[in-house]
N, CA, C and O of each residue as an XYZ file, in Angstrom:
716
protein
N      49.629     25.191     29.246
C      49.191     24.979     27.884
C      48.499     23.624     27.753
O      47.440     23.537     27.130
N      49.163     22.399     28.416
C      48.934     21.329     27.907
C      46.935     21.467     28.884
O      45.966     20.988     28.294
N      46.751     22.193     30.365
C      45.801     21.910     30.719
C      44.563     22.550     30.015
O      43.402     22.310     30.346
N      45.033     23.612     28.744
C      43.644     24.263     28.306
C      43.570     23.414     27.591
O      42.478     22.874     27.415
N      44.789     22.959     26.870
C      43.825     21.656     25.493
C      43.205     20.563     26.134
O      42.226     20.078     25.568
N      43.661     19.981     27.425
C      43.011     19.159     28.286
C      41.046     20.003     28.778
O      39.954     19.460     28.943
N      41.278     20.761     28.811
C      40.238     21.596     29.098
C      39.242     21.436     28.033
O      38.204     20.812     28.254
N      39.525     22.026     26.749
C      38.981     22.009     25.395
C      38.564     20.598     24.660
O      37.660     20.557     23.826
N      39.412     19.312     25.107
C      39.474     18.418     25.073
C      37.869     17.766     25.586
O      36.969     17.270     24.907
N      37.986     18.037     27.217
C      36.989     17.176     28.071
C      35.407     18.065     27.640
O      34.280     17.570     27.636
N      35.884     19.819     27.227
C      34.131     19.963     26.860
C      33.991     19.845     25.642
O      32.943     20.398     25.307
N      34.609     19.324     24.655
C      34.424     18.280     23.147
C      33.658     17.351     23.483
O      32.513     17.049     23.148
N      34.507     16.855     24.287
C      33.558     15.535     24.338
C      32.228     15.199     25.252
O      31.379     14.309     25.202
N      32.497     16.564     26.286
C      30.915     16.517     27.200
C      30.119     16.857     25.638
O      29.434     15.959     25.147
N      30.239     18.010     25.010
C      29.238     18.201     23.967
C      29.038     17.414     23.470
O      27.835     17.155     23.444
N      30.113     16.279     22.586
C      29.458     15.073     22.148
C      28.456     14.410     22.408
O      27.462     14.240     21.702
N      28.835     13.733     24.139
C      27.743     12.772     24.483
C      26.639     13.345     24.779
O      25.582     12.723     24.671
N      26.680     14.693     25.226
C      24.863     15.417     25.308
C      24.408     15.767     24.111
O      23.220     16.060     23.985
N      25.454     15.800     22.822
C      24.256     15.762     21.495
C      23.908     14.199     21.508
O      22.832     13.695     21.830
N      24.753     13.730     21.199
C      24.375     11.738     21.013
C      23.502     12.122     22.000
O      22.601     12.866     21.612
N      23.507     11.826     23.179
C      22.367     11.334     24.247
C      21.012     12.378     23.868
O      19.954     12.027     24.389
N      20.986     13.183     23.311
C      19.872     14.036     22.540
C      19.553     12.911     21.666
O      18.485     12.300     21.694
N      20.517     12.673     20.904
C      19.788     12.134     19.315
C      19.122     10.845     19.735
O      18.129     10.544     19.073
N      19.407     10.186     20.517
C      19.169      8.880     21.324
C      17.732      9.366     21.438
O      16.839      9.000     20.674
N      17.579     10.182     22.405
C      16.147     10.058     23.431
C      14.946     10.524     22.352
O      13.767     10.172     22.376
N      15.706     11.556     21.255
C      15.104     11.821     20.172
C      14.380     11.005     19.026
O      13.377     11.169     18.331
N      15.577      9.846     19.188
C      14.824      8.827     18.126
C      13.961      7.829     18.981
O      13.168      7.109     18.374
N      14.047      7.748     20.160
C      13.680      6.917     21.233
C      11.842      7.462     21.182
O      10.807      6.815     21.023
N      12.016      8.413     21.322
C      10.460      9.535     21.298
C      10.128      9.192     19.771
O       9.235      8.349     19.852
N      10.337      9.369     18.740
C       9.450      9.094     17.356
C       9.328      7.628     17.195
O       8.363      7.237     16.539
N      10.348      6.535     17.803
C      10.439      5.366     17.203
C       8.768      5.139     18.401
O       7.760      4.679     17.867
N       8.729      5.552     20.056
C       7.464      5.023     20.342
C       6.261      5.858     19.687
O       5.132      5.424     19.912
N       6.402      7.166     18.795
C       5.068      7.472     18.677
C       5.001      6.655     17.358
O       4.051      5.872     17.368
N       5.791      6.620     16.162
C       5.510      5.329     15.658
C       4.574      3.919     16.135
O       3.384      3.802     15.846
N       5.094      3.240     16.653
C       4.729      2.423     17.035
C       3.163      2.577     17.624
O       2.259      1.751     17.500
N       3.106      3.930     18.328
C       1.827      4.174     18.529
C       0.790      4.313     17.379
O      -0.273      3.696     17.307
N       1.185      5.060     16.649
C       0.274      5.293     15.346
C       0.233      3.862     14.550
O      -0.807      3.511     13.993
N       1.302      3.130     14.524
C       1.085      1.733     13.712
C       0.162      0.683     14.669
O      -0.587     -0.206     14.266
N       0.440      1.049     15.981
C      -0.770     -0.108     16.920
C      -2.197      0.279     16.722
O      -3.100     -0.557     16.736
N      -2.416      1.719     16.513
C      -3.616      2.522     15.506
C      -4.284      1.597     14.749
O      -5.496      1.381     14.730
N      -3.256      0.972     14.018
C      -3.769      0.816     12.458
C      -4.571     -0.736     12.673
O      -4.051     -1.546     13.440
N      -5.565     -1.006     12.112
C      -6.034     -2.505     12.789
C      -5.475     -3.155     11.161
O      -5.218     -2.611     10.087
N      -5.456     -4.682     11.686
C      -5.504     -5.372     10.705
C      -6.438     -5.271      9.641
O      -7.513     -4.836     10.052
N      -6.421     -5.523      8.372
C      -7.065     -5.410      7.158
C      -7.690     -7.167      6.649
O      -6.819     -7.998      6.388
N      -8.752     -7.466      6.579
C      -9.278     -8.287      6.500
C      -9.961     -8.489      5.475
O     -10.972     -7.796      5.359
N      -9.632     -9.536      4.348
C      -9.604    -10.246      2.786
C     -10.889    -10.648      2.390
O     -11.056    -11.867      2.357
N     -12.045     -9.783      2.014
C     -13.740    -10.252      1.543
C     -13.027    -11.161      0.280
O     -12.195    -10.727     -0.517
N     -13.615    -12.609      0.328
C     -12.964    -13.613     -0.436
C     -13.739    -13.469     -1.248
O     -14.922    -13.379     -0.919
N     -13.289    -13.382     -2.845
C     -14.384    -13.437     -3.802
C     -14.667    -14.475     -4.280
O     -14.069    -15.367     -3.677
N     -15.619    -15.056     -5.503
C     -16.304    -15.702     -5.564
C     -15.755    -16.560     -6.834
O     -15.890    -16.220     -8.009
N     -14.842    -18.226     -6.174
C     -14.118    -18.779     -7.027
C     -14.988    -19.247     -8.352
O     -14.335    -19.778     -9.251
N     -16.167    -19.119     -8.510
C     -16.476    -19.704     -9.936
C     -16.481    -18.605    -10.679
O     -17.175    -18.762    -11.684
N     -15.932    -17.425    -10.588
C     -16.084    -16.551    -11.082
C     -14.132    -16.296    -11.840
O     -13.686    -15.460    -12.626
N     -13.626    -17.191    -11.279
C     -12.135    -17.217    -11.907
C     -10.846    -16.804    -11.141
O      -9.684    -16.861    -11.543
N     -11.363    -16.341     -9.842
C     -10.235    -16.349     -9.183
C      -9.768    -17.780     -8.084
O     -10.346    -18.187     -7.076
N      -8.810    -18.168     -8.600
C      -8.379    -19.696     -7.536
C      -8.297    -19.487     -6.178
O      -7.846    -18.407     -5.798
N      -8.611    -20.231     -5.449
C      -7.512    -20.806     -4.437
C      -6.184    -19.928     -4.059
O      -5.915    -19.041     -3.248
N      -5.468    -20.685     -5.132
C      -3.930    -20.078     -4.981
C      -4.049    -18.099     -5.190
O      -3.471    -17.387     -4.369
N      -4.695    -17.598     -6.133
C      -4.535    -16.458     -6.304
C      -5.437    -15.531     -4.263
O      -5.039    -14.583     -3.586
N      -6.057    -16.019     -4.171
C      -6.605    -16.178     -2.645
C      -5.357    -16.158     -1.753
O      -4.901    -15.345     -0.948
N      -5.014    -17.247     -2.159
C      -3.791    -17.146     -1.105
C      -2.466    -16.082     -0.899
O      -1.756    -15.663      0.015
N      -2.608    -15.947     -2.238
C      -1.256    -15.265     -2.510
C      -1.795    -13.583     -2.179
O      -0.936    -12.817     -1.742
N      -3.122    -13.086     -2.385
C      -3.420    -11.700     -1.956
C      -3.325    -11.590      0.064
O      -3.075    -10.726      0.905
N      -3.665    -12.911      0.036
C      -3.897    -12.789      1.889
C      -2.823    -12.839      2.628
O      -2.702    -12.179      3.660
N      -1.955    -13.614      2.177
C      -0.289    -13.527      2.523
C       0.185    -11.973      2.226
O       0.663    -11.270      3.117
N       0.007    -11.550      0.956
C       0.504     -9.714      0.512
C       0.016     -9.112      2.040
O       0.739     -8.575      2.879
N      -1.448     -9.380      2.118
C      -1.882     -8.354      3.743
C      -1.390     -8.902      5.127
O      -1.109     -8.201      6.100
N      -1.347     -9.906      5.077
C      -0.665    -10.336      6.216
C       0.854    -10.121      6.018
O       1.074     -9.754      7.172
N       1.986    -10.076      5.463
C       3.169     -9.578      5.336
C       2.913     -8.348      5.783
O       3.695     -7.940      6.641
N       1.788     -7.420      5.356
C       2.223     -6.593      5.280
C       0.859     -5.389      6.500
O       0.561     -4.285      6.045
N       0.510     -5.640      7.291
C      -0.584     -5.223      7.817
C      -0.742     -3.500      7.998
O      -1.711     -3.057      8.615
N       0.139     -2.715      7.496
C      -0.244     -1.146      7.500
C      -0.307     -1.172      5.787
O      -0.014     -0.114      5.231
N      -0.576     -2.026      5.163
C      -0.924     -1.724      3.933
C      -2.432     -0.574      3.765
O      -3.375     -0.589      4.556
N      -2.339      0.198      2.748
C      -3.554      1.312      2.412
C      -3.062      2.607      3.017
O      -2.067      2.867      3.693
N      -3.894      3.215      2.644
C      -3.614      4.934      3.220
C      -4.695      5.099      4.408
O      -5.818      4.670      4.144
N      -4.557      5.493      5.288
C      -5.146      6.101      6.107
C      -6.259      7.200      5.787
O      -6.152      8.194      5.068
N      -7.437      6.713      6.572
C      -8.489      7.721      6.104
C      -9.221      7.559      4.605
O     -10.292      7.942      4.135
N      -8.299      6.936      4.197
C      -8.893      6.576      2.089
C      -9.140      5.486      2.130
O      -9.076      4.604      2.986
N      -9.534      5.578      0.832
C     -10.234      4.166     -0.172
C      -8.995      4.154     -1.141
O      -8.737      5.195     -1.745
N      -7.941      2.651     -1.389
C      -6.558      2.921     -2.307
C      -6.561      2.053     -2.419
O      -7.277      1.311     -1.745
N      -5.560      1.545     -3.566
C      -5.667      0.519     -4.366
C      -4.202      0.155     -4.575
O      -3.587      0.992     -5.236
N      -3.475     -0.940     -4.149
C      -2.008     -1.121     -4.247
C      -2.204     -2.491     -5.304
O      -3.099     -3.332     -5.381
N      -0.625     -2.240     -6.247
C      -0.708     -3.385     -6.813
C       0.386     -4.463     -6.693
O       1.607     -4.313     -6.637
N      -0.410     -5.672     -6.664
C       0.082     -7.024     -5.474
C       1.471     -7.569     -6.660
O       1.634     -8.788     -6.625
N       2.443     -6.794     -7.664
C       2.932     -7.494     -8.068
C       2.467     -9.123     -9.167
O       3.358     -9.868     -9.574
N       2.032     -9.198     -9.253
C       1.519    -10.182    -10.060
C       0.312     -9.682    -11.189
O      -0.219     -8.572    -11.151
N       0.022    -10.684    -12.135
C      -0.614    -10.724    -13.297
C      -1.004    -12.363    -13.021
O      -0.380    -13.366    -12.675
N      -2.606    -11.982    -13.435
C      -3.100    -13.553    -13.678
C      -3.679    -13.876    -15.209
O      -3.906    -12.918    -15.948
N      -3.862    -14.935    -15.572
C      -4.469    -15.738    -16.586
C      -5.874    -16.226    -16.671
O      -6.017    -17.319    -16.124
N      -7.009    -15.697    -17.230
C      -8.211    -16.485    -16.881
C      -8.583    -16.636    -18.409
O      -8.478    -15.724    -19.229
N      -8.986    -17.783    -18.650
C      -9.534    -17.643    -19.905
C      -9.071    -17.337    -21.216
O      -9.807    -17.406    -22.200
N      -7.711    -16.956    -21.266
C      -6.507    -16.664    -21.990
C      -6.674    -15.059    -22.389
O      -6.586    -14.581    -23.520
N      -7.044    -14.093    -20.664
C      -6.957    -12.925    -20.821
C      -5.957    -12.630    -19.480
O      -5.758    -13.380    -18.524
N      -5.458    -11.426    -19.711
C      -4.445    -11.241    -19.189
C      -4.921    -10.568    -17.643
O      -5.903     -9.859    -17.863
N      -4.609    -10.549    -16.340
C      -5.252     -8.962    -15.856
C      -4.222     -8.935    -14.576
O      -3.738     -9.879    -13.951
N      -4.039     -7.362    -14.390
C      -3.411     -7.529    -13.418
C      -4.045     -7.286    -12.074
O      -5.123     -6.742    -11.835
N      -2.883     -7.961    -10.986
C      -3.711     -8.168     -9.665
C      -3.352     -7.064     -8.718
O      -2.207     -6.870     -8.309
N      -4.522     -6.273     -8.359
C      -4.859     -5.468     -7.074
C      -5.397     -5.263     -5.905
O      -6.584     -5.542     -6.076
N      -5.259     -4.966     -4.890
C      -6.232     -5.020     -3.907
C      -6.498     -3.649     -3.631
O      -5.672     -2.737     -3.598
N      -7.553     -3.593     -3.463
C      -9.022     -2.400     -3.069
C      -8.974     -2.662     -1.900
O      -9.315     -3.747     -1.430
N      -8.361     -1.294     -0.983
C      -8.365     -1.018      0.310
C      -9.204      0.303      1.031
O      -9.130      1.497      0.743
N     -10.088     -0.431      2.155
C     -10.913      0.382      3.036
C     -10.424      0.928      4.137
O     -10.784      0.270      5.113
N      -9.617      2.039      4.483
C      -8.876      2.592      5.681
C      -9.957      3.782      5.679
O      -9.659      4.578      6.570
N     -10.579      3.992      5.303
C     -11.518      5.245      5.750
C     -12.366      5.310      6.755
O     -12.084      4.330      7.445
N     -13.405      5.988      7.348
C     -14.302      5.700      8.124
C     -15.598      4.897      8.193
O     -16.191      4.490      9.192
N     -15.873      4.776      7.022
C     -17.382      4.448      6.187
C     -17.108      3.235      5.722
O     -15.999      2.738      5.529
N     -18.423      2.663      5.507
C     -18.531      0.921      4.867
C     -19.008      1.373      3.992
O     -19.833      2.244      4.267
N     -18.774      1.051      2.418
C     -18.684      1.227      1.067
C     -20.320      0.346      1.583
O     -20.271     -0.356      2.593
N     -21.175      0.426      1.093
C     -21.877     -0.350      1.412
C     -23.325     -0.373      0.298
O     -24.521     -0.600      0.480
N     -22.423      0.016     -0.993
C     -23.323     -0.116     -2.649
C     -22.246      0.057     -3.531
O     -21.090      0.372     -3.252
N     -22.705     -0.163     -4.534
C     -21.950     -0.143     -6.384
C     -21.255      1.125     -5.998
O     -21.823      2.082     -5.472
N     -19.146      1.020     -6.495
C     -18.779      2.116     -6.271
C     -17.956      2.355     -7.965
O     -17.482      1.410     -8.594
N     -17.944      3.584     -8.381
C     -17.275      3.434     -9.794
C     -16.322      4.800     -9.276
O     -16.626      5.836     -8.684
N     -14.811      4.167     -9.896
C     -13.607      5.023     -9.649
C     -13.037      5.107    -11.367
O     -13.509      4.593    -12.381
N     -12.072      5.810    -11.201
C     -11.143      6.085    -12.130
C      -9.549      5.680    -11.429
O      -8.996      6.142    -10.431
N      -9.186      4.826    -12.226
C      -7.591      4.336    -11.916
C      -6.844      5.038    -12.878
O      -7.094      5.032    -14.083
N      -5.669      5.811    -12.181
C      -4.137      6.341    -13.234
C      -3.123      5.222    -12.665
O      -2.903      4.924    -11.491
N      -2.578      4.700    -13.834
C      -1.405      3.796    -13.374
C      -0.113      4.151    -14.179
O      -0.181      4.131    -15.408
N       1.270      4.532    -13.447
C       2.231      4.374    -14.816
C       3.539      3.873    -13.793
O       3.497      3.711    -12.574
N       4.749      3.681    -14.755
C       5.652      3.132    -14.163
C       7.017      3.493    -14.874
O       7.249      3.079    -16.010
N       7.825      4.200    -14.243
C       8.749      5.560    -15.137
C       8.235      6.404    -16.392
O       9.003      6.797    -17.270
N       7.387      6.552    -16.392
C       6.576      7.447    -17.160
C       5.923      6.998    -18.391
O       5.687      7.718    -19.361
N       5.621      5.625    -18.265
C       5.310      5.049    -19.200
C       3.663      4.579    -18.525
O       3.597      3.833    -17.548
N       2.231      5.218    -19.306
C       1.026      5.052    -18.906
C       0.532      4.009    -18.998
O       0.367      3.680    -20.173
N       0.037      2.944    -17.915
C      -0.728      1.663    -18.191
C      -2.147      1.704    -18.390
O      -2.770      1.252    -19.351
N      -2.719      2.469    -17.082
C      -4.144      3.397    -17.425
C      -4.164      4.584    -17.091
O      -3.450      5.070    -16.214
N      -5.043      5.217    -17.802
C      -5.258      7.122    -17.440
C      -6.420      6.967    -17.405
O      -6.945      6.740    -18.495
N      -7.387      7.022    -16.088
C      -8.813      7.358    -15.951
C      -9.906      6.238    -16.223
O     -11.091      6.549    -16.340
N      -9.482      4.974    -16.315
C      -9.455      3.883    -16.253
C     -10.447      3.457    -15.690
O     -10.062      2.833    -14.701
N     -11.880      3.440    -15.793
C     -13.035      3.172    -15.540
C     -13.015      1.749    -14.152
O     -13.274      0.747    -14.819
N     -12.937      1.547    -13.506
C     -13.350      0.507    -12.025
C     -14.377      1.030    -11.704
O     -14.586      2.240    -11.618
N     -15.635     -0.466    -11.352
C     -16.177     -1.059    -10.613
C     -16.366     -1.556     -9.298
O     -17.165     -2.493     -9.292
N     -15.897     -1.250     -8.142
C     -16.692     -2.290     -6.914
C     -18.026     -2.955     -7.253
O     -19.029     -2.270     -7.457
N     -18.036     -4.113     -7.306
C     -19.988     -4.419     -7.400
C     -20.131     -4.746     -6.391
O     -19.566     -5.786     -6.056
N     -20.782     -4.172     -5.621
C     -21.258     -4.494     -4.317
C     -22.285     -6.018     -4.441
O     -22.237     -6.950     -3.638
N     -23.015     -5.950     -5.444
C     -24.045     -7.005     -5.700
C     -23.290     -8.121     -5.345
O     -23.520     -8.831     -4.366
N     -22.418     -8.264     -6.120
C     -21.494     -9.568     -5.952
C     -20.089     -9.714     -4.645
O     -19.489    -10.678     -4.169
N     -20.009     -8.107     -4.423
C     -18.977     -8.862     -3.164
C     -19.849     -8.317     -1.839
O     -19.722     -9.139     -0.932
N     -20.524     -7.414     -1.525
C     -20.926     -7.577     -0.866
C     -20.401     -5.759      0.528
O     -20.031     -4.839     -0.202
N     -20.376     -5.477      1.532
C     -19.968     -4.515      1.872
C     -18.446     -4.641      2.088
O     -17.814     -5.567      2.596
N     -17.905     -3.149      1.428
C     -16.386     -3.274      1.926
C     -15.902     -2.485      3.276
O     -15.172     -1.495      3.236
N     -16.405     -3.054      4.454
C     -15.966     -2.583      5.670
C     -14.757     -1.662      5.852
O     -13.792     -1.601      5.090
N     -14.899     -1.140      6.678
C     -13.471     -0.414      7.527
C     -12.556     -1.393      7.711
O     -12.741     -2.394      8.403
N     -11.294     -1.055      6.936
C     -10.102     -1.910      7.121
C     -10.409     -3.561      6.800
O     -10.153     -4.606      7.398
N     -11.071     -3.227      5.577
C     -11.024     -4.844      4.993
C     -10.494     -4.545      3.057
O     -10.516     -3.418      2.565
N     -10.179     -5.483      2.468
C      -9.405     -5.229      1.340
C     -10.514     -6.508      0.322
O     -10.897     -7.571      0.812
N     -10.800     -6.111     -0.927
C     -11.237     -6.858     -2.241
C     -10.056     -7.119     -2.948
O      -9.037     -6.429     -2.929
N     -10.258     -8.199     -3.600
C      -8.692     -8.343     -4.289
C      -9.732     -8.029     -5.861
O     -10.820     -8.540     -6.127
N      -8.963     -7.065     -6.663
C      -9.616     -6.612     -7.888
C      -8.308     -6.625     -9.261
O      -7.140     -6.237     -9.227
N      -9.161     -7.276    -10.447
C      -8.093     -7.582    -11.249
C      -8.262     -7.035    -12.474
O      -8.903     -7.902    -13.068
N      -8.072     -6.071    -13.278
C      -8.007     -5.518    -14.151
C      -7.175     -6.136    -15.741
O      -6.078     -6.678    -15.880
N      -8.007     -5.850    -16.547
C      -7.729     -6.829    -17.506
C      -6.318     -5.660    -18.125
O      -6.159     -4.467    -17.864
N      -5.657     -6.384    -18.811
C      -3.993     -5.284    -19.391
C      -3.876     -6.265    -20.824
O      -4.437     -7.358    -20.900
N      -3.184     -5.769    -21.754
C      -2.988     -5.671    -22.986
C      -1.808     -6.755    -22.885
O      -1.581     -7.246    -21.779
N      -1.226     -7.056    -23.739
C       0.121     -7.533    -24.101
C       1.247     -6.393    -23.637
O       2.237     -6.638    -22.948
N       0.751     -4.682    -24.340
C       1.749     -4.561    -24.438
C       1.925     -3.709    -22.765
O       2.876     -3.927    -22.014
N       0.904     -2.846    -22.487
C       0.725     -3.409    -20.388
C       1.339     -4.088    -19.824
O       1.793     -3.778    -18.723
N       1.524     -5.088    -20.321
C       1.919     -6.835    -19.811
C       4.000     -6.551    -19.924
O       4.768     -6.899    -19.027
N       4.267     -6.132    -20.733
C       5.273     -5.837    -21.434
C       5.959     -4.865    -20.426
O       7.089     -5.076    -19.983
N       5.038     -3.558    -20.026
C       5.670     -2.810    -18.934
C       5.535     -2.926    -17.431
O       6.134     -2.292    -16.563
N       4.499     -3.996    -17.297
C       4.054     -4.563    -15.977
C       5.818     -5.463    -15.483
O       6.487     -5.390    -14.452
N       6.051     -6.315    -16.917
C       6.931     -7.518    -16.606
C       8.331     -6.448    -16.019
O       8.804     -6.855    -14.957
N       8.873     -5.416    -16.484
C       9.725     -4.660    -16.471
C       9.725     -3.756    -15.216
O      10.744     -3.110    -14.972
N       8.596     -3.662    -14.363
C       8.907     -3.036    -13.248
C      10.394     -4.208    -11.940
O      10.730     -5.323    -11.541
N      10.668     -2.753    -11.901
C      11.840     -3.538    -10.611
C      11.610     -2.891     -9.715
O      11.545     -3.336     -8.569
N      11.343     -1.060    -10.200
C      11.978     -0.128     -9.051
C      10.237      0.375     -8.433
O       9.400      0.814     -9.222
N       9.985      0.222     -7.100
C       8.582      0.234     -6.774
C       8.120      1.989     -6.964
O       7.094      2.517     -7.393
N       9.665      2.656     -6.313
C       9.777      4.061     -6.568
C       9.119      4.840     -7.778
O       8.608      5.960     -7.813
N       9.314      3.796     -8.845
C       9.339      4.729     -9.947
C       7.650      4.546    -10.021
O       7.119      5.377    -10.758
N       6.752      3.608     -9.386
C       5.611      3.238     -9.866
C       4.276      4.506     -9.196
O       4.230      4.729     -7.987
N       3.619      4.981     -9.860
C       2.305      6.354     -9.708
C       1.277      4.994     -9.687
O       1.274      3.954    -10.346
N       0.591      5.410     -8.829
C      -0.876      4.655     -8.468
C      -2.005      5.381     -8.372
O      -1.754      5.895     -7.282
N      -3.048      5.818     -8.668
C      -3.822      7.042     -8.188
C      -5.392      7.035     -8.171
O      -5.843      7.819     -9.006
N      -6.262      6.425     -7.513
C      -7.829      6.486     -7.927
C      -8.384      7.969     -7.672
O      -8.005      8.812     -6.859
N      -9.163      8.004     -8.404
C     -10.326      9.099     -8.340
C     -11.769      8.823     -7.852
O     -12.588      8.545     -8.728
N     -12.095      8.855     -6.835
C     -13.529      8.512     -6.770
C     -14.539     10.039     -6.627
O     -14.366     11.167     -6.165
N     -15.075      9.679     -6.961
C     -16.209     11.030     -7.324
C     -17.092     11.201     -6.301
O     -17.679     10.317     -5.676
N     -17.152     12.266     -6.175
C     -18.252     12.552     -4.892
C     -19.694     12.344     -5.419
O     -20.015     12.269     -6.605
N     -20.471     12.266     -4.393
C     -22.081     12.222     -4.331
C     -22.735     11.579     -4.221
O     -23.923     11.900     -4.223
């Protein structure tokens, strides 16, 4: 008696370690194709815009640090637009700060006009939200390079901007139009 539970015992635990040693080699295999697809991704590189026009120094700094923290920032294959957490002051207008990301194949390389949806637990900041690229003034937006773009917001925008915590709850969405 005591040798079948000894029996039952030792192939428990062979099954154990050949599932573990599965799950091992298993995560071992996605963690390198990861890594493969993220060595893919090239760095994203900051077209500096044009400080007499109201963006500082410091606001410069603080978008180029966001891409460098963070270097698989953007979607793959798209043109997307993440927002850097912050709100600036120019002129005693409010706007908040974004960066315009090039992961696609193509260099934007003229005037581009999108539509931005923004909300944040279901509360709408913009719906269809008319954006600009001016190429005139920044110039081409290469493959895997980022514009930092700032959109002007309301008080009361400002109000649901200040109140985000949870990144989850936040919808981001451009539309760019074909042709």
């Amino acid at each position: 008696m005591k040798e079948k539970k000894m029996k039952k015992l030792i192939i428990i635990v062979c099954l154990i370690l050949t599932l573990t040693a599965c799950s091992v080699s298993s995560k071992n295999e996605n963690n390198t194709k990861n890594q493969d697809i993220s060595s893919q991704k090239k760095d994203i590189s900051l077209i500096v815009p044009p400080t007499n026009e109201g963006y500082s120094k410091e606001l410069i700094d603080y978008v180029r640090e966001i891409i460098r923290k963070n270097p698989s920032i953007g979607e793959d294959g798209k043109l997307s637009m993440n927002y850097t957490d912050a709100t600036y002051t120019i002129n005693e207008r409010e706007y908040a700060v974004f960066v315009l990301l090039n992961r696609s194949q193509h260099v934007i390389d003229q005037s581009i006009n999108f539509k931005l949806n923004w909300s944040y637990d279901g509360q709408v900041l913009f719906e269809n939200q008319e954006i600009l690229y001016n190429h005139t003034k920044r110039g081409d937006l290469d493959m895997n390079c980022a514009a930092l773009m700032m959109i002007e917001i309301t008080p009361a925008q400002k109000q649901i901007i200040d109140s985000m915590k949870d990144p989850n709850k936040m919808k981001l969405e451009i539309l760019v139009s074909k042709g």
